[in-house]
MIKOLTI-326570 format. One record per atom (N, C-alpha, C, O): residue number from 1; residue in three letters; atom name; x, y, z. Coordinates in Angstrom, 2 decimals, always signed. Last residue first. Layout:
! MIKOLTI-326570
NUM:ALA:CA:X:Y:Z
...
! end
This chain:
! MIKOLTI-326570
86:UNK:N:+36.28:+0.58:+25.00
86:UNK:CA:+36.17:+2.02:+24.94
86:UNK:C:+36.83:+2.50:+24.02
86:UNK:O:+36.84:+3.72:+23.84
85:UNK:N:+35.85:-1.94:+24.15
85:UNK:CA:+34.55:-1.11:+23.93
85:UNK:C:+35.51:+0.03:+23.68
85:UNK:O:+35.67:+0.49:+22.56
84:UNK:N:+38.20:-3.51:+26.64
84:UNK:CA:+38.37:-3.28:+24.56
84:UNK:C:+37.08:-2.28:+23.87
84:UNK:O:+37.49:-1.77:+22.83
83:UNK:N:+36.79:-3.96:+28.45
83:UNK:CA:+37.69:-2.39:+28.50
83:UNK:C:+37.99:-2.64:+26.98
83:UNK:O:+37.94:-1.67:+26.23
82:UNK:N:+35.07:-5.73:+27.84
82:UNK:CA:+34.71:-4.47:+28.48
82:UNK:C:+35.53:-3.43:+27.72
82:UNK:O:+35.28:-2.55:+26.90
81:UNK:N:+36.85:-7.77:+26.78
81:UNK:CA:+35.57:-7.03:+26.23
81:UNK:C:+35.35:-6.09:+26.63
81:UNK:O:+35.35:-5.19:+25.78
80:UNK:N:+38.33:-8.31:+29.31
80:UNK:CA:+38.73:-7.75:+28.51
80:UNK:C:+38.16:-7.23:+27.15
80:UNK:O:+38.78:-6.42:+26.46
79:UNK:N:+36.27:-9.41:+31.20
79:UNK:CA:+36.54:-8.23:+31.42
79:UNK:C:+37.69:-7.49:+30.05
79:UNK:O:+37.78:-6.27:+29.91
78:UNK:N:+33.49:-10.59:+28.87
78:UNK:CA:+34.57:-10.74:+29.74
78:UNK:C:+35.26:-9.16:+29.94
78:UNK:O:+35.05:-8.13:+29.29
77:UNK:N:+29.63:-10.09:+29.05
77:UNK:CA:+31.36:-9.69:+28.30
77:UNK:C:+32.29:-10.17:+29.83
77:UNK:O:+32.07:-10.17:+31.04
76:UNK:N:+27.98:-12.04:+30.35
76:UNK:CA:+27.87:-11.44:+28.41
76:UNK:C:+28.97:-11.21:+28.48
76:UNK:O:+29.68:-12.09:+28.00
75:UNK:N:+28.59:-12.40:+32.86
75:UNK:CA:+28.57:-13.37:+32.23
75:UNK:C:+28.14:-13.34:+30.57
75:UNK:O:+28.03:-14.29:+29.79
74:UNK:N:+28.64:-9.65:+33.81
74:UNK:CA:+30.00:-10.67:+34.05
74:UNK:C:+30.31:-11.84:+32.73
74:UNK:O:+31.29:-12.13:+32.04
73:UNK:N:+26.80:-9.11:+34.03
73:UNK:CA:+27.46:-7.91:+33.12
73:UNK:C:+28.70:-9.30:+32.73
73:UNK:O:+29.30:-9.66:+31.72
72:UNK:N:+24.34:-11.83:+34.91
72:UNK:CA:+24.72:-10.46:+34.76
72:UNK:C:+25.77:-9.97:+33.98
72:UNK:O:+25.70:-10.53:+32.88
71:UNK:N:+20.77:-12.84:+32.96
71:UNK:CA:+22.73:-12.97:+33.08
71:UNK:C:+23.32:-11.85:+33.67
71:UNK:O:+23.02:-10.77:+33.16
70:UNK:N:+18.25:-11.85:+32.40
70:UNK:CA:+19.04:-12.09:+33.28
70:UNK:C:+20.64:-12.81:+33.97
70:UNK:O:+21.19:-13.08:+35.03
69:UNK:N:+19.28:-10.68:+29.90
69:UNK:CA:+18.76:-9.75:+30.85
69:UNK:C:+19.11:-10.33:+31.86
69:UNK:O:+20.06:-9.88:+32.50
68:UNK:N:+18.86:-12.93:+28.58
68:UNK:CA:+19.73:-12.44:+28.29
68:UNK:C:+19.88:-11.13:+29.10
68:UNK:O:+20.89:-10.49:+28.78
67:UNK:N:+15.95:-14.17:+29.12
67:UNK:CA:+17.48:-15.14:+29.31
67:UNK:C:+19.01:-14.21:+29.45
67:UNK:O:+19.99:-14.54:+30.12
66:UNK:N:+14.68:-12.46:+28.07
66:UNK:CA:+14.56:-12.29:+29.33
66:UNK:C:+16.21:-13.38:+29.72
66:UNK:O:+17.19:-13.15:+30.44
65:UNK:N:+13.90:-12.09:+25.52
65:UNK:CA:+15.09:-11.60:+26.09
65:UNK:C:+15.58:-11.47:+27.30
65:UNK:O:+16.50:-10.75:+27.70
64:UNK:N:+10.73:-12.96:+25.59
64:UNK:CA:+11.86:-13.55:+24.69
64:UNK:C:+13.44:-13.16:+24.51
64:UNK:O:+14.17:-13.67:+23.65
63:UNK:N:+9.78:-10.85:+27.22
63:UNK:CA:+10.09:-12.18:+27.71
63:UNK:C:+10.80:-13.16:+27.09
63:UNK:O:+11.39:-14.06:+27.68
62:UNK:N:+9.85:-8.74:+26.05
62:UNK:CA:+10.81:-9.03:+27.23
62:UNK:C:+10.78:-10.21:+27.74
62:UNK:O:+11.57:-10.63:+28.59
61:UNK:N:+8.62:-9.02:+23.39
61:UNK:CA:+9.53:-8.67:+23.67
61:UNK:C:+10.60:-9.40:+25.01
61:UNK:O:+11.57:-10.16:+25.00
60:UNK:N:+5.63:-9.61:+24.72
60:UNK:CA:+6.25:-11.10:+24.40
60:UNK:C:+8.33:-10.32:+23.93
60:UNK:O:+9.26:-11.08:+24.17
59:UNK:N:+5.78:-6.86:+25.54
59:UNK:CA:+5.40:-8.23:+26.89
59:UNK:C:+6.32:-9.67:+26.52
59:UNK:O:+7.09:-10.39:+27.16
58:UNK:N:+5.10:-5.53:+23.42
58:UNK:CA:+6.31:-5.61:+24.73
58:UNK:C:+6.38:-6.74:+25.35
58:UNK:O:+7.39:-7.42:+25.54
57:UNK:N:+2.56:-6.82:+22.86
57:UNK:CA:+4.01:-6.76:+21.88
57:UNK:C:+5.47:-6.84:+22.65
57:UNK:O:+6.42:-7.62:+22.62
56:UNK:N:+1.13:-6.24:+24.90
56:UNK:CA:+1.28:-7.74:+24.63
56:UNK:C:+2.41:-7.47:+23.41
56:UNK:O:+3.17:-8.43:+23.29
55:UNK:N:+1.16:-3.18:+24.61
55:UNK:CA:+1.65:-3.97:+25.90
55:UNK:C:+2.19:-5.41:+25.48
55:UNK:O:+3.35:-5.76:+25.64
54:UNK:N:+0.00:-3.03:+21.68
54:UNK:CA:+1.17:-2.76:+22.09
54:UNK:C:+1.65:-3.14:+23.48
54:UNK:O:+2.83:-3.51:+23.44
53:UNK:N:-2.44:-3.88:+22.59
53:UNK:CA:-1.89:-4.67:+21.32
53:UNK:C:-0.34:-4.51:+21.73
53:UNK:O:+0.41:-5.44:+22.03
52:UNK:N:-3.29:-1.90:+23.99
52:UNK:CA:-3.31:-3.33:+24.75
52:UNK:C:-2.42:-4.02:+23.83
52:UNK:O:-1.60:-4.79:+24.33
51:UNK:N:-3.66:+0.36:+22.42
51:UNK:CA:-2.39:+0.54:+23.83
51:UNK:C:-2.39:-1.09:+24.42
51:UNK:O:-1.54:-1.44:+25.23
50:UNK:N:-5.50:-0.30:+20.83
50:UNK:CA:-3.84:+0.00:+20.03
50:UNK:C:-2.72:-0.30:+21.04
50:UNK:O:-1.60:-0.80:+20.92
49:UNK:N:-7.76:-0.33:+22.43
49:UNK:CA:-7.34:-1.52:+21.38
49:UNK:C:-5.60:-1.65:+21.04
49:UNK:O:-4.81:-2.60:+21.00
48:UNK:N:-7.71:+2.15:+23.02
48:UNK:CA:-7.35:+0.84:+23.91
48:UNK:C:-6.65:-0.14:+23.43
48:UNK:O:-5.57:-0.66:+23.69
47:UNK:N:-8.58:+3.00:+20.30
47:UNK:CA:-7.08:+3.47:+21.52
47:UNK:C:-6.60:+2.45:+22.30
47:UNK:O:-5.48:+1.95:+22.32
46:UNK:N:-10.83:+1.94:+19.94
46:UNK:CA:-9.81:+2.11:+18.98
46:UNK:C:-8.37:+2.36:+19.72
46:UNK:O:-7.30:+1.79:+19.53
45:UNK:N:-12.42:+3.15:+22.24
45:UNK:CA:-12.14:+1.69:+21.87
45:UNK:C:-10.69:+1.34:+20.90
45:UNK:O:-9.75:+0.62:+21.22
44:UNK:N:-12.08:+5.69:+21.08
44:UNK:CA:-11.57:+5.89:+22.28
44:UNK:C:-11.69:+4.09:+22.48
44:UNK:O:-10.67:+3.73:+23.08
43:UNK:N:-13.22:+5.59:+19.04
43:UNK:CA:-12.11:+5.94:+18.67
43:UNK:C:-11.65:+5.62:+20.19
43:UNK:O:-10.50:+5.20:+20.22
42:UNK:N:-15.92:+4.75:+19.60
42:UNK:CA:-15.60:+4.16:+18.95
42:UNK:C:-14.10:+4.46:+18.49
42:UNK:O:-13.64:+3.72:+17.63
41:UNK:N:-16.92:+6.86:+21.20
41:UNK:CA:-16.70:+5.98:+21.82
41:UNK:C:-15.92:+4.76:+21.00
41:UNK:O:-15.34:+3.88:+21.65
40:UNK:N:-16.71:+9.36:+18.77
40:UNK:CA:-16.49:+9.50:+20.21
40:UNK:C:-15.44:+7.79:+20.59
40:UNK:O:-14.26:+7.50:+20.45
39:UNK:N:-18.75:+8.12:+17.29
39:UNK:CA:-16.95:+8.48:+16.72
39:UNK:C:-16.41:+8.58:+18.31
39:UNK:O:-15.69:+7.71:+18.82
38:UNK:N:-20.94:+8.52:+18.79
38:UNK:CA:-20.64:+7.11:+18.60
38:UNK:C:-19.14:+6.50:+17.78
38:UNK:O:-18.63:+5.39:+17.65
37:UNK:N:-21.27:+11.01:+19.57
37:UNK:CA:-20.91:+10.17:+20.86
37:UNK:C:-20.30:+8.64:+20.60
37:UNK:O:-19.66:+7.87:+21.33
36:UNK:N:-19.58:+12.92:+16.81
36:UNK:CA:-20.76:+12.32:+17.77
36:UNK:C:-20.27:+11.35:+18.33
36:UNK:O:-19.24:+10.77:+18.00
35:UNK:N:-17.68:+15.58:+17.30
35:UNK:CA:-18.02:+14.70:+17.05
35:UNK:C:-19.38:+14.54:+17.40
35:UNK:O:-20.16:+15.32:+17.95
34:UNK:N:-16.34:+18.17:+18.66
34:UNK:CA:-17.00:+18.42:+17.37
34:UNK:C:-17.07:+17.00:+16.86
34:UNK:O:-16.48:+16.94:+15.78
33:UNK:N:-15.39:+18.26:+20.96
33:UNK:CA:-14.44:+17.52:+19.93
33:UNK:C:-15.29:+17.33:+18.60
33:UNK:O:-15.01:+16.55:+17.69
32:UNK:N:-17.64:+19.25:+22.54
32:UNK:CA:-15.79:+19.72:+22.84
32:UNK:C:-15.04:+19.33:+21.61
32:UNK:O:-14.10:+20.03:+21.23
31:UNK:N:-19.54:+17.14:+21.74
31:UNK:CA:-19.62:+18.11:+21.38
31:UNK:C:-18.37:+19.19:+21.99
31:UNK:O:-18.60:+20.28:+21.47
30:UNK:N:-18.08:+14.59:+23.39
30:UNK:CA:-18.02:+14.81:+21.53
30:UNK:C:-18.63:+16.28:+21.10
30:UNK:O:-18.20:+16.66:+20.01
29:UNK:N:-18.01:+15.81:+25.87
29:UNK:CA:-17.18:+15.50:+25.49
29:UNK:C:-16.99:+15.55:+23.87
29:UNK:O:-16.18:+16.20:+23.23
28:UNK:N:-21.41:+15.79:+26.27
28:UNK:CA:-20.29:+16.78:+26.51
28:UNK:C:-18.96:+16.87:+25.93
28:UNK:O:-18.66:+17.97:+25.45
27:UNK:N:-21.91:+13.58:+25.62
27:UNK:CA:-22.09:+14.38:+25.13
27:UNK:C:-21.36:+15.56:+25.32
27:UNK:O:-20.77:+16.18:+24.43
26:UNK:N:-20.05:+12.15:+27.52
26:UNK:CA:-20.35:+11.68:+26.66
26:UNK:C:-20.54:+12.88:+25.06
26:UNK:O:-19.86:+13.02:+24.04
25:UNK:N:-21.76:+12.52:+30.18
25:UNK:CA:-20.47:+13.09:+29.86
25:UNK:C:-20.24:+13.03:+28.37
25:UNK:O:-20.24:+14.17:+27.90
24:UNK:N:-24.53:+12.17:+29.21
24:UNK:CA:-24.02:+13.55:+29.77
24:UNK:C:-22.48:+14.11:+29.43
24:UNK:O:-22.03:+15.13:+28.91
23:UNK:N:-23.64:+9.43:+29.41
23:UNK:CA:-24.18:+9.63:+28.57
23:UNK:C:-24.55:+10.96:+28.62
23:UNK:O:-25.26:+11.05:+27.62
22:UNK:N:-23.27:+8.73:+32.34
22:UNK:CA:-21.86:+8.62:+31.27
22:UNK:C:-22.64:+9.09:+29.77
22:UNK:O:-21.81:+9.02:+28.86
21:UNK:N:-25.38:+9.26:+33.99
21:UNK:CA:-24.55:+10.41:+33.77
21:UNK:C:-23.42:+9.87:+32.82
21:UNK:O:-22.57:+10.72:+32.53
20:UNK:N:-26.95:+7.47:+32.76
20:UNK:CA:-27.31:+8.52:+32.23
20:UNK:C:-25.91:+9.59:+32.58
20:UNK:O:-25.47:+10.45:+31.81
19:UNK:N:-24.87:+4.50:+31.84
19:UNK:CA:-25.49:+4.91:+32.24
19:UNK:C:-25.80:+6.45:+32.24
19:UNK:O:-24.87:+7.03:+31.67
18:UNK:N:-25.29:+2.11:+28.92
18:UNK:CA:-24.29:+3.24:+29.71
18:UNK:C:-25.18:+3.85:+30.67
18:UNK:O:-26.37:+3.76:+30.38
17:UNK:N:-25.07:-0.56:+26.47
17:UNK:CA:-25.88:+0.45:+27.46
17:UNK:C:-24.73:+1.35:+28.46
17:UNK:O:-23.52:+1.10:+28.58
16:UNK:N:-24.92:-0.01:+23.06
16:UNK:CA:-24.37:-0.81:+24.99
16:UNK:C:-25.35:+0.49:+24.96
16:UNK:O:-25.87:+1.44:+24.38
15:UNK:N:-24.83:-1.56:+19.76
15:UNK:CA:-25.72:-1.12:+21.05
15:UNK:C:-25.03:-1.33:+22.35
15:UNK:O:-24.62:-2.42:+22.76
14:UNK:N:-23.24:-0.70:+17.02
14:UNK:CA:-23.52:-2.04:+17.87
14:UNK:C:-24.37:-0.78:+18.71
14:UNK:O:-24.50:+0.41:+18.44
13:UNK:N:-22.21:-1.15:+13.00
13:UNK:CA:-23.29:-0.35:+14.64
13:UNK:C:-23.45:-1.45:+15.63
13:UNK:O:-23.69:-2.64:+15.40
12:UNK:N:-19.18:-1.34:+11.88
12:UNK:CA:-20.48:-2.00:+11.93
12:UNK:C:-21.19:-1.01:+13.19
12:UNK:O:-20.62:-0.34:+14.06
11:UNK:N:-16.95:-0.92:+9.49
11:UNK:CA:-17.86:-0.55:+10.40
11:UNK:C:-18.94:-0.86:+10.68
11:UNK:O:-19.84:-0.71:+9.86
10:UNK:N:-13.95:-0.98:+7.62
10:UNK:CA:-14.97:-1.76:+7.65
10:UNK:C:-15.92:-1.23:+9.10
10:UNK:O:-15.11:-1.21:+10.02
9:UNK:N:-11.91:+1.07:+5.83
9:UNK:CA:-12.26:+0.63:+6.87
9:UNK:C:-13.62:+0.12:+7.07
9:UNK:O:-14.52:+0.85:+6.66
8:UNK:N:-9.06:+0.82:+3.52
8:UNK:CA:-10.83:+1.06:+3.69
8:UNK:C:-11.03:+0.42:+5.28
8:UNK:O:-10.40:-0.51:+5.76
7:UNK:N:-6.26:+3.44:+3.83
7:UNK:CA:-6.79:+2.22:+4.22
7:UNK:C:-8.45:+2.10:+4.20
7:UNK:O:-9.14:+2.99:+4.71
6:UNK:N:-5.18:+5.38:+1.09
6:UNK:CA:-6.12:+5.07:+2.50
6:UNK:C:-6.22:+3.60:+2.56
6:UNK:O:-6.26:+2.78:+1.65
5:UNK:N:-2.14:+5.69:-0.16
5:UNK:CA:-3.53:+5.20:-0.40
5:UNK:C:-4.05:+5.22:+1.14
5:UNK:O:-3.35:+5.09:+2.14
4:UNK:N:+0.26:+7.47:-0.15
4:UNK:CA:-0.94:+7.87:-0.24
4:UNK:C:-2.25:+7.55:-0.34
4:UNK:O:-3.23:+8.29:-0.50
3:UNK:N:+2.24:+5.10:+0.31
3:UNK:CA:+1.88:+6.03:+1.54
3:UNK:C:+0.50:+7.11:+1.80
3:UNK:O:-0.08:+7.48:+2.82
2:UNK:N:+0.50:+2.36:-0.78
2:UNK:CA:+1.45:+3.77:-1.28
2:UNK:C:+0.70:+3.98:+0.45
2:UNK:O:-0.21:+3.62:+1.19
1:UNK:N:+0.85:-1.18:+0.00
1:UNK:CA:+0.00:+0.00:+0.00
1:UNK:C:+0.89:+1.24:+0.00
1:UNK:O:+1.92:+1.24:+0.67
! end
């Protein structure tokens, strides 16, 4: 995909329930951000979505380097490694 093509995005309507004062805030909020409540809630899902994806990215990160983390300084470089770096 060019840097200039859009991605199509697929959308469906769903239903929750909320309660009246989150549906106050709600409004409040998408009319601050010149939306509606349902771009609103549906971008702010979208976020989560992105910030959870990315944890479990890290996650499997550090745990697939975790062998190598826990070694200490000693046991990756010898001391003449060390001082050969500088």
């Amino acid at each position: 995909m060019s840097a200039t093509a859009t991605k199509k995005l697929t959308t469906r309507n769903v239903t929750i329930r909320i309660s009246d004062e989150a549906v106050l805030w709600a409004r409040r909020k998408a009319a601050e951000e010149n939306t509606s409540i349902s771009r609103l809630v549906g971008e702010m899902l979208e976020r989560q979505m992105r910030l959870s994806d990315e944890y479990w990215r890290a996650f499997e990160h550090w745990k697939s380097n975790r062998a190598v983390a826990a070694a200490s300084a000693a046991e990756r470089l010898s001391r003449e490694d060390v001082h050969e770096r500088r």
